[in-house]
C-alpha positions as CSV (number, residue, x, y, z in Angstrom):
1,X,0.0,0.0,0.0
2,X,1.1,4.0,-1.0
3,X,2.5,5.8,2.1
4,X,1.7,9.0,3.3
5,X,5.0,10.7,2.1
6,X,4.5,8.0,-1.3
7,X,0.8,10.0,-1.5
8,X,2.6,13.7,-0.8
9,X,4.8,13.5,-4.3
10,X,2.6,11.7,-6.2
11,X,0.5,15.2,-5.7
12,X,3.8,17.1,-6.0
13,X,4.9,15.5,-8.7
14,X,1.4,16.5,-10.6
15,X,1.7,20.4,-10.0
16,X,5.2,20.3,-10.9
17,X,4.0,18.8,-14.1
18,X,0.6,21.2,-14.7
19,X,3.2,24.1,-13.7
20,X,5.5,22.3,-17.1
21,X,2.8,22.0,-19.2
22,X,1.6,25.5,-18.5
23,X,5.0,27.0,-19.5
24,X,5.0,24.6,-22.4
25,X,2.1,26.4,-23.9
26,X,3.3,30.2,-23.2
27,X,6.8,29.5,-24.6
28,X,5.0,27.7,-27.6
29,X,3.3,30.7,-28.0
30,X,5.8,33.1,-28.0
31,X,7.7,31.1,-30.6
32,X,5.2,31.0,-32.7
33,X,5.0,34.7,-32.3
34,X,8.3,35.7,-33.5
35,X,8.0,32.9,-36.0
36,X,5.3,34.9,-37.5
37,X,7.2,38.3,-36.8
38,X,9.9,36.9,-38.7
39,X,8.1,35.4,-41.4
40,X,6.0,38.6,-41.4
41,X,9.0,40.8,-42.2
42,X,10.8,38.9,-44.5
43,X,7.4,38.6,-46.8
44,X,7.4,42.7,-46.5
45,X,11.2,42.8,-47.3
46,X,10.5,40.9,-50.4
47,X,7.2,41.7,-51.7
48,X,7.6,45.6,-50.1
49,X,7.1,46.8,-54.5
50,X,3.7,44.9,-54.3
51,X,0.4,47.4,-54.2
52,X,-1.0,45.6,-51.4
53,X,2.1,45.4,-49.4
54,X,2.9,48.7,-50.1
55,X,-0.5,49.8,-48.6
56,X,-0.5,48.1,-45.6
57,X,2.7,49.3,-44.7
58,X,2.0,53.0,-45.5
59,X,0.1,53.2,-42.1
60,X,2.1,51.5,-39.1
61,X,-0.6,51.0,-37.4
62,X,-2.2,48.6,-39.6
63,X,1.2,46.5,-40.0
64,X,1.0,46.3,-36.3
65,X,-2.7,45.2,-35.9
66,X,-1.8,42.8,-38.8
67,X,1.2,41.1,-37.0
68,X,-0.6,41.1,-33.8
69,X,-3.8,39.2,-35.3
70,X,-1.8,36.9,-37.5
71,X,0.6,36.1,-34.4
72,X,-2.6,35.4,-32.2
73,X,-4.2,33.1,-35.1
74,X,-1.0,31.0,-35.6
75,X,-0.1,30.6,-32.0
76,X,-4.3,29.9,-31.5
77,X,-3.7,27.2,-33.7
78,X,-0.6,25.8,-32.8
79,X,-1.2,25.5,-29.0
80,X,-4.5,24.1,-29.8
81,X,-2.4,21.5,-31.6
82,X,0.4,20.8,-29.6
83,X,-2.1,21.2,-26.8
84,X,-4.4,18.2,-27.4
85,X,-1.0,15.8,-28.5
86,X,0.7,16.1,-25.2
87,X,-2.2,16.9,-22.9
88,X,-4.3,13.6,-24.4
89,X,-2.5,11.8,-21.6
90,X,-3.5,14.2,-18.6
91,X,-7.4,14.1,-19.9
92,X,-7.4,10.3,-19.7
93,X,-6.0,10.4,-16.2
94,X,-8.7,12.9,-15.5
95,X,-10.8,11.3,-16.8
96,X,-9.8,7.8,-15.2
97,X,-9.4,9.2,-11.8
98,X,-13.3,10.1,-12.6
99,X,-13.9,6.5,-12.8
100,X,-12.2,5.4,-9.6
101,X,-14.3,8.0,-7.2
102,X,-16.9,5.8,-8.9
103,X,-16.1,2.9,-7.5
104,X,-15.0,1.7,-10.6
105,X,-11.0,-0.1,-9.1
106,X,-10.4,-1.4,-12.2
107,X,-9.7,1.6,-13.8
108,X,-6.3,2.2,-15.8
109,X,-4.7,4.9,-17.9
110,X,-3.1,3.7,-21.3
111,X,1.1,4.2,-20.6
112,X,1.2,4.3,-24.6
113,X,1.3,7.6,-26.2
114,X,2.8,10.7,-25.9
115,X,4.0,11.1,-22.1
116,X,6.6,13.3,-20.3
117,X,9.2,11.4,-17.8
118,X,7.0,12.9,-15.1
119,X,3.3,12.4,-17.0
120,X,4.9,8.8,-17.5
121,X,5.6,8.2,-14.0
122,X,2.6,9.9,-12.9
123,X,0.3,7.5,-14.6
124,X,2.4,4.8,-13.7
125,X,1.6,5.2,-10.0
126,X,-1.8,6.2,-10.8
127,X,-2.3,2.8,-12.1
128,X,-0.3,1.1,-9.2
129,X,-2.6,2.7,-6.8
130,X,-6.3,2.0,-8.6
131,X,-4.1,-1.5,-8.5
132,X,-3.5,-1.3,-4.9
133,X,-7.6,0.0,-4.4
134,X,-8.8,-2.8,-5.9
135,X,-6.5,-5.3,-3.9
136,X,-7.8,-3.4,-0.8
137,X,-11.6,-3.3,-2.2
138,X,-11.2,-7.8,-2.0
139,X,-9.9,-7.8,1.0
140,X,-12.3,-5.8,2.4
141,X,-14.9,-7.9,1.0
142,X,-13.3,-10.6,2.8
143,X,-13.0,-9.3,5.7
144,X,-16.3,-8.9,6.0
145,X,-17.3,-12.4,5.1
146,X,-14.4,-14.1,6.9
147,X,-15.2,-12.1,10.3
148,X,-19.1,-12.5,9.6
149,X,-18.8,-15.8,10.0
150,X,-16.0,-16.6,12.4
151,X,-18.3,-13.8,14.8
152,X,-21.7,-15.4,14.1
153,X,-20.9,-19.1,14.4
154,X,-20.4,-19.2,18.4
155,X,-22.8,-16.6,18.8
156,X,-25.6,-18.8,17.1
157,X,-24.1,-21.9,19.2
158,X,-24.3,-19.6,22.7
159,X,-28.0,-18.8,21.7
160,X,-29.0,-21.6,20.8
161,X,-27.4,-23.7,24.2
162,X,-28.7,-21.0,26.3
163,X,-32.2,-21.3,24.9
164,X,-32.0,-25.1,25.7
165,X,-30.8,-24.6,29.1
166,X,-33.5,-22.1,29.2
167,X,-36.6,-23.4,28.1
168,X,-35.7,-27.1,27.9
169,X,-35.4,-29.4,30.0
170,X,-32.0,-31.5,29.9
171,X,-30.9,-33.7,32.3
172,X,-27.9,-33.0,34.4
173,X,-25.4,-34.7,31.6
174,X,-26.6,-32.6,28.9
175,X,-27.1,-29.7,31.2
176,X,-23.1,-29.8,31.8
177,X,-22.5,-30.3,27.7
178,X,-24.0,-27.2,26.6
179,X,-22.3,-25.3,29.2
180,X,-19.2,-26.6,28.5
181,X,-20.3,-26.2,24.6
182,X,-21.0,-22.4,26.2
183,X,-18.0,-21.5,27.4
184,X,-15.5,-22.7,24.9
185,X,-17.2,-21.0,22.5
186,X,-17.2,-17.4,24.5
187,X,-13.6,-18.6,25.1
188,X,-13.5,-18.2,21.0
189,X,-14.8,-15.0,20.9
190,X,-12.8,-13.7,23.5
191,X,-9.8,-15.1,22.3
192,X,-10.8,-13.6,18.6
193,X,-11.4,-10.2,19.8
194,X,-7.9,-10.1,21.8
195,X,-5.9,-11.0,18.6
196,X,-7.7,-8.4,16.7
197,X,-7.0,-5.6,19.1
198,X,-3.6,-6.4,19.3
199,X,-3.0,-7.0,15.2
200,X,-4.8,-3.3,15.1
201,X,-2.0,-2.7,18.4
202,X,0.5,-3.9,16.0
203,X,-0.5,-2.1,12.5
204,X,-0.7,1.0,14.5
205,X,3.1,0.7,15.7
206,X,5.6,2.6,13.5
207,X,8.5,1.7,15.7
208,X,9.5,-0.9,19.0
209,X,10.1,0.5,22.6
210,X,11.3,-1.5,25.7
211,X,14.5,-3.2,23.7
212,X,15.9,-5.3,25.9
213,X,19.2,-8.0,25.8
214,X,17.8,-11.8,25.9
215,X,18.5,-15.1,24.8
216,X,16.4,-16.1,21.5
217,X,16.7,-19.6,22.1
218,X,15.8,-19.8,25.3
219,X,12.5,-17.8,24.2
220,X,11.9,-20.5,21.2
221,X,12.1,-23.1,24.3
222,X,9.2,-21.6,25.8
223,X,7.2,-20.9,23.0
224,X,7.5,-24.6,22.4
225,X,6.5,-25.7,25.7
226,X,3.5,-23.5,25.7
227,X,2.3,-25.5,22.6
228,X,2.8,-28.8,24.4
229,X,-0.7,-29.9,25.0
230,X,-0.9,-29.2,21.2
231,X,1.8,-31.5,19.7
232,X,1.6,-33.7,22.8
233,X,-2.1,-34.8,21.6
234,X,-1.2,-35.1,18.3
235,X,1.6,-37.4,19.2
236,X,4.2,-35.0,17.0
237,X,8.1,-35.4,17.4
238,X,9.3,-31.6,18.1
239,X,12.6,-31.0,16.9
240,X,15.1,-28.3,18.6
241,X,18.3,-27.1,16.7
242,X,18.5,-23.9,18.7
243,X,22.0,-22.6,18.8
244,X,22.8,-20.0,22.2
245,X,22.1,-16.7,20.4
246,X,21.5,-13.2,22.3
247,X,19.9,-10.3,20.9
248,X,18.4,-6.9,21.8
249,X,15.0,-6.7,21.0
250,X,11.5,-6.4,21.6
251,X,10.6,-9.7,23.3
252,X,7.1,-9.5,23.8
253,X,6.5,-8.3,20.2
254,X,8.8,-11.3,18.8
255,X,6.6,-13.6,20.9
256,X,4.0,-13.3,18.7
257,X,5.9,-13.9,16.1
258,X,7.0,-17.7,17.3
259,X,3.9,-18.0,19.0
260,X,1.6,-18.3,15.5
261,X,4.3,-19.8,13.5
262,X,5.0,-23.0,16.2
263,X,1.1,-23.0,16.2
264,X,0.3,-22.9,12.6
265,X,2.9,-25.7,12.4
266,X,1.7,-27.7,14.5
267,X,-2.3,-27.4,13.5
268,X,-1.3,-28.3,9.8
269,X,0.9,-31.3,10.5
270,X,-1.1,-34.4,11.1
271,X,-0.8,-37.2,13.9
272,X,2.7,-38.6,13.9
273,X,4.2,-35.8,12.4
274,X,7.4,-33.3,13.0
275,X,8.4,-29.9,13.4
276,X,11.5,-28.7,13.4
277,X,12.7,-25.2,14.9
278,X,16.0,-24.6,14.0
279,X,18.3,-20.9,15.4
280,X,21.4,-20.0,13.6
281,X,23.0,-16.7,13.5
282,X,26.6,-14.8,12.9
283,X,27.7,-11.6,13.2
284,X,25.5,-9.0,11.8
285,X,21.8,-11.5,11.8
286,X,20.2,-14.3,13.2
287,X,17.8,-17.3,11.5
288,X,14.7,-18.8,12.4
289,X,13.2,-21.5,10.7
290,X,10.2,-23.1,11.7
291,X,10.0,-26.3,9.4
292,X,6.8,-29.2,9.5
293,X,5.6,-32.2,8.0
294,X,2.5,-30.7,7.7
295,X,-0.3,-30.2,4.1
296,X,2.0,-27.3,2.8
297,X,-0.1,-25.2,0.8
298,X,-0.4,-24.2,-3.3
299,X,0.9,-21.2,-4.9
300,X,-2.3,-19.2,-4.8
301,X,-2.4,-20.2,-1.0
302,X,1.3,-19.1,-0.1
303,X,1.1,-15.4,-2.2
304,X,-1.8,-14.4,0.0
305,X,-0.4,-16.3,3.2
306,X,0.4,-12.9,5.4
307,X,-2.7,-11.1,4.4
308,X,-5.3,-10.4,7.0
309,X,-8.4,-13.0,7.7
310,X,-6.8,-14.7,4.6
311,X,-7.5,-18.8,5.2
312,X,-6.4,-20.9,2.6
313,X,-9.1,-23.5,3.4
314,X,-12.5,-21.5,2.8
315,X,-14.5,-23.8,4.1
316,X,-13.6,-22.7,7.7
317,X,-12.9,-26.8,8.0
318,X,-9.7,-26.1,10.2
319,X,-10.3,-23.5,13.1
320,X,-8.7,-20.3,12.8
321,X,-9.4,-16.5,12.4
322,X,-6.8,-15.8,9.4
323,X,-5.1,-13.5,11.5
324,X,-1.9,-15.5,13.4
325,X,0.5,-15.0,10.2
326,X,-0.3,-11.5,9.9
327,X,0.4,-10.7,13.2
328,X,3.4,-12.7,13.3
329,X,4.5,-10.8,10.0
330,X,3.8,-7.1,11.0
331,X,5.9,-8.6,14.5
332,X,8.7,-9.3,12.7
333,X,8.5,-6.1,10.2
334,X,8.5,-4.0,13.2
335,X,11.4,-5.8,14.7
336,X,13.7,-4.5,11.3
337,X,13.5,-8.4,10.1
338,X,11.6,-10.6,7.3
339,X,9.7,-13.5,6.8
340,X,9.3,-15.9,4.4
341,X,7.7,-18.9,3.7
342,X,8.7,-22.3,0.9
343,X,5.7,-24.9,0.7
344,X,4.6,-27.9,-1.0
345,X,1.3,-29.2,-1.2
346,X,1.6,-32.9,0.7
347,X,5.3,-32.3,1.8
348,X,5.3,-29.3,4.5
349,X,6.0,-25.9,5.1
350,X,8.7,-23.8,6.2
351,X,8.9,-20.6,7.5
352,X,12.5,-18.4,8.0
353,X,12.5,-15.5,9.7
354,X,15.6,-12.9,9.7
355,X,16.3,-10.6,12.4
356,X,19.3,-8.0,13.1
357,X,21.5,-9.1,15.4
């Protein structure tokens, strides 16, 4: 997405152009004005023996209003020329921009034809950003749908167990079901509404306070021993290579980070499985690859991966809110590093993250 300062000389960038084009025209026409002066006088020094000539030029007045009015016609006619050519570009990109506060986002200016460097570049980033808009415009869309539903599925199950505790009349086994049924699934909204006030915590964040010196691997430990009720169940073989690396940071932040991706591993990888979380580092960076035996995903799957409420399996089959990977990539953005991810359908995933030393 454009930046504010991205945004700031894209408009720059447009008056310094209309400021060009608008000297263009004035020194077109006062080219074409001596043009005619000149042309003017060298027709008078060679036909200055013919009558009509002759009685033009007996009265300087009228050579002067002549000059004047043949100057104004030419240079009329040229700028209205030379106008349309190299302005054709600016009226589409007018008239596109028309189209966008439309809500037409699929609307793009032609890059062929007669373009400045800067009229090039401007339509170049005009059609970047309709580009950008319309990318937004699906997400949105999604967004919608995806938290529509992932809201309104454990509120319809709340309603409709408290409406059988309520008016029904279940004995004490089924009585403890639907609470239990109850509570897990306020425990799901909770638990949704937390990770979306801190992703909008996150987003917000420009840059990362309360550095402090710790040991990475140690923190990878923990994160895997938090998830241990996860892989124990599942009966999956976790696999430490954690070198002793030390590194001043944000360590809450870059919880979240290990947090999703040792979760997200160990969600897509099936019974029997294993996940590997390997630390390496040198002088200037340090590693992080988080590595299972897991579904893997397509290419379609993997380009959208990091996007918000994006889930790969629309059927809302595997639980999930689409929102761990984001958070875990804005977490590692903030903290001056990357992530990546390789997959293979039916092999596994892995995930590397880079950090500053």
């Amino acid at each position: 997405m454009k930046t504010k300062k991205e945004t700031l000389e894209t408009i720059k960038r447009t008056q310094t152009l209309r400021w060009r084009l608008t000297l263009f025209v004035l020194l077109i026409i006062v080219v074409a004005s001596g043009l005619t002066g000149a042309i003017t006088l060298f027709s008078y020094l060679l036909f200055r023996k013919n009558p009509v000539v002759a009685a033009i030029t007996v009265n300087p007045l009228s050579l002067t209003v002549t000059l004047l009015c043949t100057c104004v016609v030419i240079g009329v006619l040229l700028t209205g020329f030379l106008g349309q050519y190299y302005l054709r570009p600016l009226k589409n990109l007018i008239a596109a921009t028309k189209e966008v506060r439309r809500g037409n986002f699929k609307a793009q200016v032609d890059t062929k034809g007669p373009t400045t460097s800067e009229m090039g570049q401007l339509i170049n980033s005009f059609n970047d950003m309709v580009r950008e808009l319309d990318g937004i415009e699906l997400f949105r869309n999604d967004f919608i749908n995806n938290f529509s539903h992932e809201f309104k599925t454990p509120i319809i199950s709340i309603r409709g167990f408290a409406k059988e505790l309520q008016y029904g009349d279940p004995d004490p086994a089924q009585r403890q079901e639907y609470a239990k049924i109850i509570a897990e699934e306020a425990d799901r909204l909770a638990k949704l509404s937390t990770n979306v006030l801190e992703l909008s915590k996150l987003e917000n964040q420009q840059i990362i306070t309360n550095r402090t010196k710790f040991y990475l691997d140690e923190q990878l430990r923990q994160c895997i021993l938090l998830h241990e009720s996860e892989w124990s169940r599942k009966n999956i073989e976790i696999i430490p290579e954690l070198a002793e690396v030390r590194i001043e940071s944000n360590e809450e932040i870059l919880s979240h980070v290990w947090m999703n991706l040792i979760h997200n591993a160990i969600k897509f990888t099936a019974a029997n499985g294993t996940v590997t979380v390997t630390l390496n580092a040198d002088e200037t960076r340090v590693t992080v690859r988080i590595s299972d035996t897991g579904i893997g995903m397509s290419e379609e799957v993997r380009a959208h991966v990091f996007e918000k409420f994006y889930q790969g399996d629309a059927s809302h089959h595997r639980s999930g809110y689409g929102i761990g990977l984001t958070m875990a990539h804005r977490a590692a953005t903030l903290c001056g590093g990357t992530i990546t991810v390789e997959s293979t359908p039916g092999v596994g995933s892995t995930f590397t993250v880079v950090l500053p030393r």
